[in-house]
C-alpha positions as CSV (number, residue, x, y, z in Angstrom):
1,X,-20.5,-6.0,-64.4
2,X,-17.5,-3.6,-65.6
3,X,-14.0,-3.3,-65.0
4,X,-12.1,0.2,-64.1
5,X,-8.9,1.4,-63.6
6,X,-8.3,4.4,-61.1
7,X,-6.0,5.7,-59.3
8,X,-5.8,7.5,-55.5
9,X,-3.8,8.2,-53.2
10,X,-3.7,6.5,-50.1
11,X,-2.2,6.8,-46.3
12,X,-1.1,3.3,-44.9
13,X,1.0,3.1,-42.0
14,X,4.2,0.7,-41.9
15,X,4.9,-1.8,-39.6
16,X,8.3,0.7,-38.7
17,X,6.0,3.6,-38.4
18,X,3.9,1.9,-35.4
19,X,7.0,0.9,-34.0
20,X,8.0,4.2,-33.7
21,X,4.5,5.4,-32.6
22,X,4.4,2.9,-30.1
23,X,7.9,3.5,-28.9
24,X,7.3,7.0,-28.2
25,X,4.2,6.3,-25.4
26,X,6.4,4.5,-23.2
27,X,8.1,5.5,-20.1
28,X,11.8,4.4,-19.9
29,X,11.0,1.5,-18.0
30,X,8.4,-0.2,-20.3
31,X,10.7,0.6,-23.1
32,X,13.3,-1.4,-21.4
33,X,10.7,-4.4,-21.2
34,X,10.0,-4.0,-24.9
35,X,13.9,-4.4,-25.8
36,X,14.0,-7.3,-23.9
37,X,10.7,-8.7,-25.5
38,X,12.8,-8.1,-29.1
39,X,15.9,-9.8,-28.2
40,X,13.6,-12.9,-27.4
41,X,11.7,-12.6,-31.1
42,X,15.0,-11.5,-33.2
43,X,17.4,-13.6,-33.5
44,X,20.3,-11.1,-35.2
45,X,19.3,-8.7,-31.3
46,X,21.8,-9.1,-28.7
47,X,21.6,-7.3,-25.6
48,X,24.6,-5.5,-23.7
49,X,23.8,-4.7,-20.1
50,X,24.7,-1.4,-19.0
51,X,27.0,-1.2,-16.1
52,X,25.0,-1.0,-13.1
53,X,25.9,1.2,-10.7
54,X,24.3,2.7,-7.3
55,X,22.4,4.9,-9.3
56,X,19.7,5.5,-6.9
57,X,20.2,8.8,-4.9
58,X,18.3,10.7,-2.2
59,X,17.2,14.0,-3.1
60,X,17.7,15.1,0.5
61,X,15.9,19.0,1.6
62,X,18.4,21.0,3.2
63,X,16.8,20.9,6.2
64,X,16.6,17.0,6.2
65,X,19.6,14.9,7.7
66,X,19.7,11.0,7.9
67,X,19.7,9.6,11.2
68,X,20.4,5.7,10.2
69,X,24.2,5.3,10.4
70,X,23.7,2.6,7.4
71,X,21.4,4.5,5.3
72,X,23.3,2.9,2.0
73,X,22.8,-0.9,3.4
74,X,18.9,-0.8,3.7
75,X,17.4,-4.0,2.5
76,X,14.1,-4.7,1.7
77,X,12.3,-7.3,4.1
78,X,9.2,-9.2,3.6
79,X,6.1,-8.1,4.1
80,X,3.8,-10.0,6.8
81,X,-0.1,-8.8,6.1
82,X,-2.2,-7.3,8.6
83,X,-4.1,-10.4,8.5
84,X,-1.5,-13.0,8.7
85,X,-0.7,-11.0,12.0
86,X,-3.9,-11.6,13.3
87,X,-4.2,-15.0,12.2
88,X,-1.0,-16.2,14.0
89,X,-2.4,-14.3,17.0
90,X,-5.5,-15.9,16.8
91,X,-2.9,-19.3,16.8
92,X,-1.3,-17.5,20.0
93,X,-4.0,-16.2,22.0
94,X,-7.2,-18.8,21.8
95,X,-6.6,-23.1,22.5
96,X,-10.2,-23.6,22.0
97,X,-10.4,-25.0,18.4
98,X,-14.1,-23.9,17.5
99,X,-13.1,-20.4,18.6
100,X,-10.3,-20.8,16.7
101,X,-11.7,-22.0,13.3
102,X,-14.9,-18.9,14.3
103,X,-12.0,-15.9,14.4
104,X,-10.3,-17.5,11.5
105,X,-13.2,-17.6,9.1
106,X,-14.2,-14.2,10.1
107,X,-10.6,-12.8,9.7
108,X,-10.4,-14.5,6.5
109,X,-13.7,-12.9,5.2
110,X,-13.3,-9.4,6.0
111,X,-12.3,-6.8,3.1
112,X,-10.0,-4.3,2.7
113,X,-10.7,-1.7,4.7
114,X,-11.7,-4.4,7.9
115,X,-15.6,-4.7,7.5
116,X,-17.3,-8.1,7.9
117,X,-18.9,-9.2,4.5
118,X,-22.4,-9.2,4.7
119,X,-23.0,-12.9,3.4
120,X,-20.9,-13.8,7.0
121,X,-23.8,-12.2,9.1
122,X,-25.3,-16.1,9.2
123,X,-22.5,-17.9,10.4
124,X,-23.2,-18.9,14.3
125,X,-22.1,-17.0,17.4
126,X,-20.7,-13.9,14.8
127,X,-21.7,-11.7,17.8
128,X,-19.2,-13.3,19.9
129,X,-16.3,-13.7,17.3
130,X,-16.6,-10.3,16.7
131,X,-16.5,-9.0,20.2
132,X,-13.3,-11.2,20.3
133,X,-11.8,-9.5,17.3
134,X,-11.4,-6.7,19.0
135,X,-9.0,-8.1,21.6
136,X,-6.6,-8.8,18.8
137,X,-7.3,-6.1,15.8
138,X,-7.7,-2.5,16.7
139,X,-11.3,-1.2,17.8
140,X,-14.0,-1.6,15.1
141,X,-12.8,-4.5,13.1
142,X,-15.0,-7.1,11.7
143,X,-18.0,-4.4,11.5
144,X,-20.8,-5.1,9.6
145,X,-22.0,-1.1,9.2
146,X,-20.4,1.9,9.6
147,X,-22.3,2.7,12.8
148,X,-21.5,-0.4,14.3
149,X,-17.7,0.9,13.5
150,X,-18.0,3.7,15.6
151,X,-19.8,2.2,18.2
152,X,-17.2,-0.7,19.4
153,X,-14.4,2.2,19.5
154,X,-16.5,4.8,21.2
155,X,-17.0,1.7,23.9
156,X,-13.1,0.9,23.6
157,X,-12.3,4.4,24.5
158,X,-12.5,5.3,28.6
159,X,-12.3,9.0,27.8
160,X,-15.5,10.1,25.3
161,X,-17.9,12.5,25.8
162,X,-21.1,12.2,27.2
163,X,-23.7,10.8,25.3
164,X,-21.7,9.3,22.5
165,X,-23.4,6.0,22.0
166,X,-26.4,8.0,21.6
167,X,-25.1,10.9,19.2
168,X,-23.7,7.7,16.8
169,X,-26.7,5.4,17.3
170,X,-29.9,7.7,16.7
171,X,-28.0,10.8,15.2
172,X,-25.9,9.5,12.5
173,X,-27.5,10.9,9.3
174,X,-28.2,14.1,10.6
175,X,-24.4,15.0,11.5
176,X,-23.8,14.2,7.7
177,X,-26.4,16.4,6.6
178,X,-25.0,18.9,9.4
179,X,-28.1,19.4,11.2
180,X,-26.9,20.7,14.1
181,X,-29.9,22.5,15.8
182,X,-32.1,19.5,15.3
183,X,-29.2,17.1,16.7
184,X,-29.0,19.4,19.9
185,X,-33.1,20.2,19.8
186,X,-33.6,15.9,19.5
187,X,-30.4,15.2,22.2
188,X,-31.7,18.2,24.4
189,X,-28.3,19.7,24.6
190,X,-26.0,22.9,23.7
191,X,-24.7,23.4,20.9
192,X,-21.4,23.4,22.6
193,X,-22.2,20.1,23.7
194,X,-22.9,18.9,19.9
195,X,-19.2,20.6,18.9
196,X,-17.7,18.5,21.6
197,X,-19.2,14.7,20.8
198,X,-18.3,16.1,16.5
199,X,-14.6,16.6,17.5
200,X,-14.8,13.7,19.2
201,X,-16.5,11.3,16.0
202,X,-13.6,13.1,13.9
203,X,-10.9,11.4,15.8
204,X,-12.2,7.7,15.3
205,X,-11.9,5.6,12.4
206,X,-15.1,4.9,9.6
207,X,-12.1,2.2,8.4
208,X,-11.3,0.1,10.9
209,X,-8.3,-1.2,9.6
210,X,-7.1,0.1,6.0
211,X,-3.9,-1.8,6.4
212,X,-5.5,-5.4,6.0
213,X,-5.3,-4.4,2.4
214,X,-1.7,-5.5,1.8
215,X,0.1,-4.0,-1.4
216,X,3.6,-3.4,-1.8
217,X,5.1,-0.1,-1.8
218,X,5.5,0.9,-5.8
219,X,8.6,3.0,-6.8
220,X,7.8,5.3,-9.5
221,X,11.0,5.9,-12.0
222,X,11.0,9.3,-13.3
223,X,12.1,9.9,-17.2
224,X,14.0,13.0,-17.3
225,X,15.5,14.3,-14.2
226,X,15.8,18.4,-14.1
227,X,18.3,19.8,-11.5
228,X,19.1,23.6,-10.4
229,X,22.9,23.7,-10.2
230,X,24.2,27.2,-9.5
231,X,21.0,28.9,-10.2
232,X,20.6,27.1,-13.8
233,X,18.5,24.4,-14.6
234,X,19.7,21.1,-16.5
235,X,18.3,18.0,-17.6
236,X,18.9,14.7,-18.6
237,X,17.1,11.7,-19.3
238,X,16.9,9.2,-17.0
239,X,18.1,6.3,-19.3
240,X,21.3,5.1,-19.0
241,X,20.9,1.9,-17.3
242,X,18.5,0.8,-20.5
243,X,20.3,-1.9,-22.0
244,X,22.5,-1.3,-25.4
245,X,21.4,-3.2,-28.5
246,X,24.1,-5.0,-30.7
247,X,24.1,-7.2,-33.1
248,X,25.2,-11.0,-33.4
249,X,28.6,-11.1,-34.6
250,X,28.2,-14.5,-35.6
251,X,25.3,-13.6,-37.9
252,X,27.1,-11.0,-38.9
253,X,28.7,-12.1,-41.8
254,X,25.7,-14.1,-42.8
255,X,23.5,-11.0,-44.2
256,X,25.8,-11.0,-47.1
257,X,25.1,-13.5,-49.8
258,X,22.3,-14.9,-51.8
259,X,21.2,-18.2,-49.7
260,X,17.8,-18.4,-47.9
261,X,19.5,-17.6,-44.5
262,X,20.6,-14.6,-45.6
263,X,17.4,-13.3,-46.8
264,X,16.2,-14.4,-43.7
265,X,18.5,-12.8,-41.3
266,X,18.7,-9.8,-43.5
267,X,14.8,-8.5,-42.5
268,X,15.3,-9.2,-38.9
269,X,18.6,-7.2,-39.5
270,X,16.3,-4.4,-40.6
271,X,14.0,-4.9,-38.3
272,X,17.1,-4.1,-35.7
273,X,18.2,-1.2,-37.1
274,X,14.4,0.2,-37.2
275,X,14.2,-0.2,-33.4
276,X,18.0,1.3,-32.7
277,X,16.3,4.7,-35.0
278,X,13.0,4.7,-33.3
279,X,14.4,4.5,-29.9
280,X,16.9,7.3,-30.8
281,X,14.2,9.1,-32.3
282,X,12.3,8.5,-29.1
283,X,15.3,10.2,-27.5
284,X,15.7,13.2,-29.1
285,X,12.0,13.9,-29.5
286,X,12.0,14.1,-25.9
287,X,14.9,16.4,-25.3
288,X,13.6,18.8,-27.9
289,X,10.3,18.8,-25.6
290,X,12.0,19.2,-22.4
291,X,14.5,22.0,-23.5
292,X,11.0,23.6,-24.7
293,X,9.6,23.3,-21.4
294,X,12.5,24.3,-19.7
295,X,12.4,27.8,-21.5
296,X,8.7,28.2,-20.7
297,X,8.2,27.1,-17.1
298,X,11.1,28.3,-16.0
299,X,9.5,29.4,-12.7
300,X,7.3,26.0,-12.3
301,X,10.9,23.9,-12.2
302,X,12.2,26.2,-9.6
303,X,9.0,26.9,-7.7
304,X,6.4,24.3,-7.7
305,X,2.7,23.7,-9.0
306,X,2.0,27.2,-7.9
307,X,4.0,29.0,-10.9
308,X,2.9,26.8,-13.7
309,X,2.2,29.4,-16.4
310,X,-0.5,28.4,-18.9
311,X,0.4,26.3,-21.6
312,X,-0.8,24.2,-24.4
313,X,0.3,20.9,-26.4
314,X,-0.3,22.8,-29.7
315,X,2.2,26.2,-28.4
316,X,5.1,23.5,-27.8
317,X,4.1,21.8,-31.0
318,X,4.4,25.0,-32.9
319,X,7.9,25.9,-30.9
320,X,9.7,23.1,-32.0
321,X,7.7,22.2,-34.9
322,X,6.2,19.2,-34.5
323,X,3.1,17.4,-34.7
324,X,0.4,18.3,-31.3
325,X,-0.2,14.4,-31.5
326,X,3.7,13.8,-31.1
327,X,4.2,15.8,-27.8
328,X,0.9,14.0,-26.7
329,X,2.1,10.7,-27.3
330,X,5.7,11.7,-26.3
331,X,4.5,13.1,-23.1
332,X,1.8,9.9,-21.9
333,X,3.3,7.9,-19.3
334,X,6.2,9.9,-18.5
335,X,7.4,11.2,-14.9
336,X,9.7,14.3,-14.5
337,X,11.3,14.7,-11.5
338,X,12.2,18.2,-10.4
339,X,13.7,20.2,-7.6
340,X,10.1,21.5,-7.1
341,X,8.7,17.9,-6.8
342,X,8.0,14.8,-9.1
343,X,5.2,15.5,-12.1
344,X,3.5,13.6,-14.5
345,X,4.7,15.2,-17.7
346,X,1.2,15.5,-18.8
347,X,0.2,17.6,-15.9
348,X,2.5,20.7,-17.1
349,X,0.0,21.1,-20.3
350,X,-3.1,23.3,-18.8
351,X,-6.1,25.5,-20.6
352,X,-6.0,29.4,-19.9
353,X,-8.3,31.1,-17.9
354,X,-8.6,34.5,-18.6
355,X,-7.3,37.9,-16.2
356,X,-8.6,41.1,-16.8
357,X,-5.1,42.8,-17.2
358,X,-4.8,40.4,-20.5
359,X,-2.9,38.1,-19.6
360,X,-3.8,34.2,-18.9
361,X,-3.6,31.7,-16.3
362,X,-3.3,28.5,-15.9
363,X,-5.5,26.2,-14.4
364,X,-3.3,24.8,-11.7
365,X,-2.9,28.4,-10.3
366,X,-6.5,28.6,-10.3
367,X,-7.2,25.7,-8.0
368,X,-4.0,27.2,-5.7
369,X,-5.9,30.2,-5.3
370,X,-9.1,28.6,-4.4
371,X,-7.7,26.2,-2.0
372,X,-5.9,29.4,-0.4
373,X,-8.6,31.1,0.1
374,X,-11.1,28.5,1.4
375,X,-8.0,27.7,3.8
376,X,-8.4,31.5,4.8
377,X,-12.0,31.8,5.0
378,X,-14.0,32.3,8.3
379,X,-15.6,28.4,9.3
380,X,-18.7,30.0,10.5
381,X,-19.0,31.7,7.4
382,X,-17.3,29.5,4.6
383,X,-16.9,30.9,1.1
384,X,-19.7,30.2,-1.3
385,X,-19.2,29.1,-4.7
386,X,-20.2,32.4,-5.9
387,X,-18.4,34.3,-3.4
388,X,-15.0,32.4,-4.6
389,X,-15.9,33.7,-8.1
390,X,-16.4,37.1,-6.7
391,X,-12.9,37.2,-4.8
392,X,-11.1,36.1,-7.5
393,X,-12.5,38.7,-9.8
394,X,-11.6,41.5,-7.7
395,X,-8.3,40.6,-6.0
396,X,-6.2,38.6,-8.7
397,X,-8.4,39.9,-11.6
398,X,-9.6,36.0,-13.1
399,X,-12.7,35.8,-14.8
400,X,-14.1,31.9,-14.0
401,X,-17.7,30.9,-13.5
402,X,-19.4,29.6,-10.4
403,X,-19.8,25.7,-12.3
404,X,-15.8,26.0,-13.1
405,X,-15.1,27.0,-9.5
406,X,-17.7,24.2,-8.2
407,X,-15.5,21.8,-10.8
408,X,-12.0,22.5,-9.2
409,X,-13.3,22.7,-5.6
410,X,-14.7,18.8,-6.4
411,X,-11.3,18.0,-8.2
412,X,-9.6,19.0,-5.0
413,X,-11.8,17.1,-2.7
414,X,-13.0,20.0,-1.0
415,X,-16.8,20.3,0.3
416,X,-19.3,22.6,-0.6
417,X,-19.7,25.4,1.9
418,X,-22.6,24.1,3.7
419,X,-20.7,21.4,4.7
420,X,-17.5,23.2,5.8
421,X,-19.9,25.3,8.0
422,X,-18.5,25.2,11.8
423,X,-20.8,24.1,14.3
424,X,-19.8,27.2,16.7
């Protein structure tokens, strides 16, 4: 055993240094939760409400006129479930108590989307209080299976094709594979007649009733608000209704002095004046991104999605010198709203793809182009993977591969082309 003296230099990170860290990854509205979760723990912290006003405003279209004569004295009602619906119907409709106690338990045990649990298939006469459901839910509720979905609205419906039952029943997994000669070979039909009964299964439902999932409408608060006002773009942040933080004045004049209070009140004091400089730190470390943006995607703000030019963390980082882990965190869980639309502010930071003529592009305008030209292309003949890579090559000059188009067609929820195929 030995003693030793050294010394190093070490990296430690203050409690006022998360603070600000932390401060700086919230939206507006959890930063107004977080002020009111300081007032509660510091006692020196007193909150001013700002002066509410109407600040909510409709960003109307041009084109878009209101047609309530009391648009400004809409009030929110409450919301009554799908399911409660049907369960006072159930009260309304059926006197016979057992049938009454076999819709309720079946109404009460279907999910979401209107499907019968499967641990319900047991429960006696299920056939019968299913069949009922239908009187008093739209067609296909309480289905165990998709094809039993289909199968109550197809017999619901007076006007369906010819050999419906039969195309759903037997033929099922072939139309999702897209087997359309062995569908019309096994159905002994056209292939006109196969085109007709798939337009028709388009139309119906594979969720019966998506609304039995109740959930309130969220409103999303945007951060910074950007408006075109005689062709020039202006921003400001979307704050003022965050409340102001003061201090006590009856603790005030208790910092000053050498008692035990006063050393007490004097760190929470500090404490105070640490969140007033983070928050306006928060503040300003926003508007220096923002103006940043605003220079660079001047075209995005005015245009859409469409014009985002490419654009990195680390080029905005070096612009306004900063940190690239300060815009990250400054830029989490933030919402701009725009003239073009409402974006996550993360969303405006893309890789480059490169164009032949040198220049680069972002991927946003990437995916735009695909999803152009797959809207373009010839259904009998849908675009290939590799064909996409081979159009975009030779009209817009972008070098991508055939796994990065396969990628973005995925992250646009857009089928591969043997399943866009056409059946005529």
């Amino acid at each position: 055993m030995s003693l030793q003296q050294k010394q190093e230099l070490s990296l430690r990170m203050t409690t006022e240094l998360r603070q600000a860290i932390e401060l700086l990854q919230l939206s507006t509205y959890d930063l107004e939760l977080y002020i009111r979760e300081k007032e509660l723990e510091n006692p020196v912290i007193e909150i001013q409400e700002a002066e509410r006003t109407d600040s909510f405003q409709e960003r109307q279209s041009p084109n878009y006129s209101s047609q309530e004569p009391n648009s400004t004295e809409w009030v929110k009602q409450q919301d009554v479930s799908m399911r409660d619906q049907m369960l006072r119907q159930v009260e309304v409709d059926f006197k016979d108590p057992k049938t009454k106690q076999l819709l309720m338990t079946l109404i009460h045990s279907l999910d979401d989307n209107g499907y019968l649990c499967t641990d319900m298939q047991s429960v006696e006469n299920v056939e019968i209080g299913i069949e009922l459901l239908q009187h008093i839910g739209p067609p296909g509720i309480g289905s165990r299976t998709l094809k039993e979905c289909l199968l109550l609205q197809v017999r619901s419906c007076e006007a369906c094709p010819e050999l419906m039952e039969t195309f759903i029943s037997e033929y099922l997994p072939y139309v999702a594979e897209r087997k359309w000669q062995q569908i019309a070979k096994g159905m002994n039909i056209t292939m006109a007649h196969v085109n007709e009964l798939h337009e028709f299964l388009l139309t119906l439902h594979p969720r019966p009733c998506p609304e039995l999932g109740h959930s309130e409408t969220e409103f999303m608060m945007p951060d910074v608000i950007v408006e075109e006002k005689h062709g020039k773009l202006s921003f400001h942040l979307n704050d003022r209704d965050l409340p102001k933080i003061g201090l006590r004045k009856e603790y005030v004049s208790s910092l000053k002095g050498t008692s035990e209070l006063s050393s007490y009140l004097r760190d929470y004091h500090k404490q105070a004046q640490w969140l007033l400089t983070s928050i306006e730190q928060r503040r300003q470390t926003i508007i220096r991104i923002v103006t940043d943006l605003l220079e660079k995607q001047d075209a995005f703000f005015r245009e859409g999605r469409n014009a985002l030019q490419p654009m990195t963390m680390k080029e905005v980082a070096d612009s306004i010198e900063m940190h690239e882990s300060t815009i990250s965190r400054t830029v989490s869980n933030k919402v701009i709203q725009t003239p073009a639309g409402t974006f996550d502010m993360r969303s405006l930071f893309t890789s480059k793809l490169a164009a032949q003529d040198g220049d680069s592009v972002s991927q946003s305008a990437v995916k735009a182009s695909i999803q152009s030209l797959i809207a373009k292309e010839d259904k009998r003949k849908p675009l290939s993977d590799q064909k996409i890579v081979d159009l975009l090559l030779k009209e817009q000059g972008i070098t991508i591969s055939r796994r990065t188009v396969s990628k973005y067609r995925e992250e646009l929820h857009i089928l591969s082309s043997s399943k866009r195929k056409s059946i005529l």
